[in-house]
C-alpha positions as CSV (number, residue, x, y, z in Angstrom):
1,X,68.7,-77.0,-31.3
2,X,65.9,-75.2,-29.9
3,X,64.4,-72.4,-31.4
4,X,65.3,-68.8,-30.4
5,X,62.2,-66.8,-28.5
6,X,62.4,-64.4,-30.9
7,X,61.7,-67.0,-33.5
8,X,58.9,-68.9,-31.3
9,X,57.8,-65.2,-30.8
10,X,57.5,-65.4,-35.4
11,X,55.8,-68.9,-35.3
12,X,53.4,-68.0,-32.5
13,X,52.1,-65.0,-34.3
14,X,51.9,-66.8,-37.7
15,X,49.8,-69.8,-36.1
16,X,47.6,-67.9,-34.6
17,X,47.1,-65.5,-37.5
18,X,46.1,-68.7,-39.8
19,X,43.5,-69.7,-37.0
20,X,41.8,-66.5,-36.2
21,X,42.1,-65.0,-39.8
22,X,41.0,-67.9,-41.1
23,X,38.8,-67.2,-44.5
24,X,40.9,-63.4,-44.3
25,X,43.4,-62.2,-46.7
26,X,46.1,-61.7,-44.4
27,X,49.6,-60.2,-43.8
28,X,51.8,-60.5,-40.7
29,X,54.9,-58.7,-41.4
30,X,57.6,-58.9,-38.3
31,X,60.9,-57.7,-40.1
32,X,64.1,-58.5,-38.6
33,X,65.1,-55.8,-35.6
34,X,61.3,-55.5,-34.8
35,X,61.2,-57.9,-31.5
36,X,64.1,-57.6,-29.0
37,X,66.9,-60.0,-29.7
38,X,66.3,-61.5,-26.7
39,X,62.5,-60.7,-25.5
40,X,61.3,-61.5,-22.5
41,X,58.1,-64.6,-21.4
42,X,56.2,-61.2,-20.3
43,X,56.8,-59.1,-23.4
44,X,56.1,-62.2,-25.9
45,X,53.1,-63.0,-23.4
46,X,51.6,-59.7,-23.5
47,X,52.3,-59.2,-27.4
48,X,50.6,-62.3,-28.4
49,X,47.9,-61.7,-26.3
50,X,47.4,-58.3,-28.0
51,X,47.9,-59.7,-31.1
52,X,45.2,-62.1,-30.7
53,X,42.7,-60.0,-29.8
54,X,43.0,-57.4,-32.5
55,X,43.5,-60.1,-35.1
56,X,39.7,-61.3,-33.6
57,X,38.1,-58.3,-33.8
58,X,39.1,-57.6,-36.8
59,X,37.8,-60.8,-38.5
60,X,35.0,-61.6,-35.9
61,X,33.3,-58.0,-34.9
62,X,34.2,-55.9,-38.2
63,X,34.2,-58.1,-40.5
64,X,37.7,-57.6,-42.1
65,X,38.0,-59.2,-45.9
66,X,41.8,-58.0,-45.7
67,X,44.3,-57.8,-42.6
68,X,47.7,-56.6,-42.1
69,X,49.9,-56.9,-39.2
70,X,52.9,-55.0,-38.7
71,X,55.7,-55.3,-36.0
72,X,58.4,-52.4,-35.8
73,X,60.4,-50.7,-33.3
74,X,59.6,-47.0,-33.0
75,X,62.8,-45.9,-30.9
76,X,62.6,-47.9,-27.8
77,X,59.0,-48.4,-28.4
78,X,57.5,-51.9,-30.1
79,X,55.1,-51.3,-32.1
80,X,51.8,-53.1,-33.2
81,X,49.8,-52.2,-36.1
């Protein structure tokens, strides 16, 4: 069967935190609840995108020995940390 979103949503984020945080200590910590059940290609888009980005500046422009990644939901809101 073919993966849920949410969980290609989970294995997109932890692929691309072992390639940009590569040589980083890293966390990525997306608990259950935290991403819609079912999240849309525009919400998963822009997420990833986001969390790309950060996850790059953090290891490329300030030099990060540690990072840690946190999804939750903040009422309606979806938070990225």
């Amino acid at each position: 069967p073919r993966p849920s979103p949410r969980n290609e949503f989970h294995a997109a984020v932890a692929e691309a935190a072992a390639v940009l945080l590569s040589g980083v200590e890293y966390t990525v910590d997306i608990p259950d609840g935290a991403v819609p059940p079912r999240p849309g290609l525009e919400f998963r888009r822009q997420v990833y995108l986001a969390f790309k980005e950060m996850a790059h500046n953090a290891a490329r422009h300030a030099g990060a020995k540690a990072v840690a990644v946190r999804c939750r939901r903040a009422g309606r809101r979806f938070v990225l940390e």
